[in-house]
N, C-alpha and C positions, 0 to 999 in steps of 0.2 A: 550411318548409324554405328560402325563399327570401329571408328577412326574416333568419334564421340565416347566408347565407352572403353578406349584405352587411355583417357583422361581422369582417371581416378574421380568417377562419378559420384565417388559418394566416401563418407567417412568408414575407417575402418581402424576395428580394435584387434589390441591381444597382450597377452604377456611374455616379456621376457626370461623364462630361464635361466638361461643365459648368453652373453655375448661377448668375444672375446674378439678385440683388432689389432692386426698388426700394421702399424702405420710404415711407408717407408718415403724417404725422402730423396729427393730425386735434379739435379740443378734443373732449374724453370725451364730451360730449351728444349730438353725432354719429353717436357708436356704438353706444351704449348698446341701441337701440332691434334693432341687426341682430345679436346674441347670445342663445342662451337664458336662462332664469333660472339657472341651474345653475353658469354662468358668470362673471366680472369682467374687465375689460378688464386690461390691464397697463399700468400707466399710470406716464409720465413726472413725475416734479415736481406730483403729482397734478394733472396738467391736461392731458397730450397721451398721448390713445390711438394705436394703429398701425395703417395696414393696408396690405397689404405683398402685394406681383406677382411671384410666383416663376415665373423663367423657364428650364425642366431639359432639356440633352440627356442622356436617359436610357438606356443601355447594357446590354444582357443582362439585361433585366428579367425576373425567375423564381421562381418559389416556392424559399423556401431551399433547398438540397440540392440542386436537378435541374441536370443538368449545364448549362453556359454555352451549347452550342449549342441549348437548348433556349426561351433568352430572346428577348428584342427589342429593338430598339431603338426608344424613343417621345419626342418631344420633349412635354413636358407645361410648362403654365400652369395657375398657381394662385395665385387670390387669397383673400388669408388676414388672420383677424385678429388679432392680438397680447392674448391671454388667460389667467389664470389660472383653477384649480381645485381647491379644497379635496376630498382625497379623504377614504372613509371612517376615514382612519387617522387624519385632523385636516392632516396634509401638505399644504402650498401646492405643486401643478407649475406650472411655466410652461408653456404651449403656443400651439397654434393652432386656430381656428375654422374650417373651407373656408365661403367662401362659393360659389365657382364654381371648376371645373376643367376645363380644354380639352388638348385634342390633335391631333397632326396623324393619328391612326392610330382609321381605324374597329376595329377590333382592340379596340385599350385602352381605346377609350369602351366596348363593349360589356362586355369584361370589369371595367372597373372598374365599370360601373354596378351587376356583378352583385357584387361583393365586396368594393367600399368603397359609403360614403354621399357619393363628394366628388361627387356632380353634372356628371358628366363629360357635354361636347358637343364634336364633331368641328368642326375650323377647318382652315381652310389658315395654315401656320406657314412661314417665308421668311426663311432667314439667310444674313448677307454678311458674309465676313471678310475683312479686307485690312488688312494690317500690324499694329496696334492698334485700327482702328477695326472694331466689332462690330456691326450692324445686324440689327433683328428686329423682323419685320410681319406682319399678315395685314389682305388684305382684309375677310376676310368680318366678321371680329372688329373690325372697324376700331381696330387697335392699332400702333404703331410707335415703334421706339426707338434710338435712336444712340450710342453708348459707346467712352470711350477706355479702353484697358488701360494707358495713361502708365505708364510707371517714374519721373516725376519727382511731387512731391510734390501731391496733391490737395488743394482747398477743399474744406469742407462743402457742399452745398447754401446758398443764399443767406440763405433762408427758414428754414434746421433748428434747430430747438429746443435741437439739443446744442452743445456748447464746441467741442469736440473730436472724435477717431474713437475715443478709446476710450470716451467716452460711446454713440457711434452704435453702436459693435459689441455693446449690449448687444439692440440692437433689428435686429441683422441676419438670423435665422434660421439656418438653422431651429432652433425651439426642440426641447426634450426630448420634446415632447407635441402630439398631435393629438387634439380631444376631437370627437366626434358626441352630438347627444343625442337623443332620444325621447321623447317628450313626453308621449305614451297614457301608455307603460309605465316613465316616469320612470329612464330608464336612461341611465349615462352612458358611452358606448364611449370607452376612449382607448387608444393606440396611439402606444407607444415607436420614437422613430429611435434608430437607433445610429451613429453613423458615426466615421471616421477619417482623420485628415489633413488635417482640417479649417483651413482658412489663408484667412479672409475679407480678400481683396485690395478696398480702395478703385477707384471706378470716376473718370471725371471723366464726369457726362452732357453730352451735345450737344443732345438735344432726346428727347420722348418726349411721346404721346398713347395715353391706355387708355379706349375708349367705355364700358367697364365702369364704370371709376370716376366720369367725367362722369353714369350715368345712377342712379347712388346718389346725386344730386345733393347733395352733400356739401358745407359751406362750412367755408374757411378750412381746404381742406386743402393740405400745403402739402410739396413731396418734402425728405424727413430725411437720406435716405442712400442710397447705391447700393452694393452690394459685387460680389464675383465672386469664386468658387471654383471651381477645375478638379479633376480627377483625384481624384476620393473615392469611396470603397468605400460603401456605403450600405445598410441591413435596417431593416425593419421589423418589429416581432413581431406574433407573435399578438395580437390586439384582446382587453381584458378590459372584461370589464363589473360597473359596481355600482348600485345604485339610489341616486337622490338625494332626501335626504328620505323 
């Protein structure tokens, strides 16, 4: 029963506040190795895989249907990797892999541990807003980041593989798809976002450290893009599953 209700049994709603990622791009051999088989990286110019820090103030988080005052609010981190998956139809999705996912609410770890597979661990989460500039740390997690919201024109990252933003915005998230897999019983859960209003604003970074990413000791990774999105309605469905192979 309890292997069953980490399948995302059921739809669930909330709003975005907001979300801010930092995507970084990484050569495909990299990553190869932190994916299941079931999975392909999604990969740039076939040579730059993703993997990408989503950081969400989450609002009236709730099983679809249950009224608003029944939600919460959680601020959640999650790091993800930028993947495709041929489903049983022959269908290529784009999606994501969780590697790890954090929050600031003993609450949401306990419950998501029980009803997703994202690997949910409790941190202390710490933001500062003051005019355009956005600030977000935790000790424990030892993570921190600095972000200008400029209304004047953004560079790329120095180091990013793309031309442009409408190249970057193909690698902003969130994608259509969130995959889990199972390995015993070769099953591969994936779980649809739905959302609306979606309007990925360029960031200009000031500075940012994630000990996460430092301890996947990863070379020649190198940040691609930053975006931010406020104010989006946001559901998840019901998790379906099919066997792979």
């Amino acid at each position: 029963m309890f292997k069953i209700l980490k399948n995302h049994p059921f739809s669930v709603e909330t709003f975005f506040e907001s979300s801010i990622v930092f995507t970084f791009s990484v050569p495909k051999e990299q990553l190869e190795n932190l994916i299941p088989d079931c999975l392909e990286l999604d990969l740039f110019q076939d040579k730059w895989a993703f993997i990408a820090v989503a950081m969400v103030q989450t609002k009236k988080l709730r099983p679809k249907g249950f009224p608003k005052f029944m939600g919460n609010d959680f601020f959640l981190i999650g790091y993800r990797v930028f993947v495709r998956y041929t489903n049983s139809k022959g269908k290529r999705l784009r999606g994501l892999y969780i590697l790890k996912s954090e929050t600031n609410s003993k609450k949401m770890t306990f419950r998501g541990n029980v009803f997703t597979h994202y690997k949910y661990t409790t941190t202390d989460i710490c933001t500062n807003n003051e005019k355009n500039i956005i600030e977000i740390f935790s000790k424990k997690s030892n993570f921190n980041i600095k972000v200008n919201k400029t209304d004047k024109e953004v560079e790329l990252p120095k180091d990013s593989p793309f031309l442009n933003w409408k190249e970057a915005r193909r690698f902003a998230g969130p994608l259509p798809f969130t995959f889990t897999y199972n390995k015993e019983t070769k099953e591969v859960l994936i779980i649809e976002g739905v959302r609306t209003n979606w309007k990925p604003k360029p960031l200009k970074v000031e500075s940012y450290h994630f000990d996460f990413l430092d301890n996947l000791q990863l070379q020649n990774c190198v940040l691609a893009n930053s975006f931010i999105i406020e104010n989006v309605p946001y559901k998840w469905k019901k998790g379906k599953i099919e066997l792979w192979k």
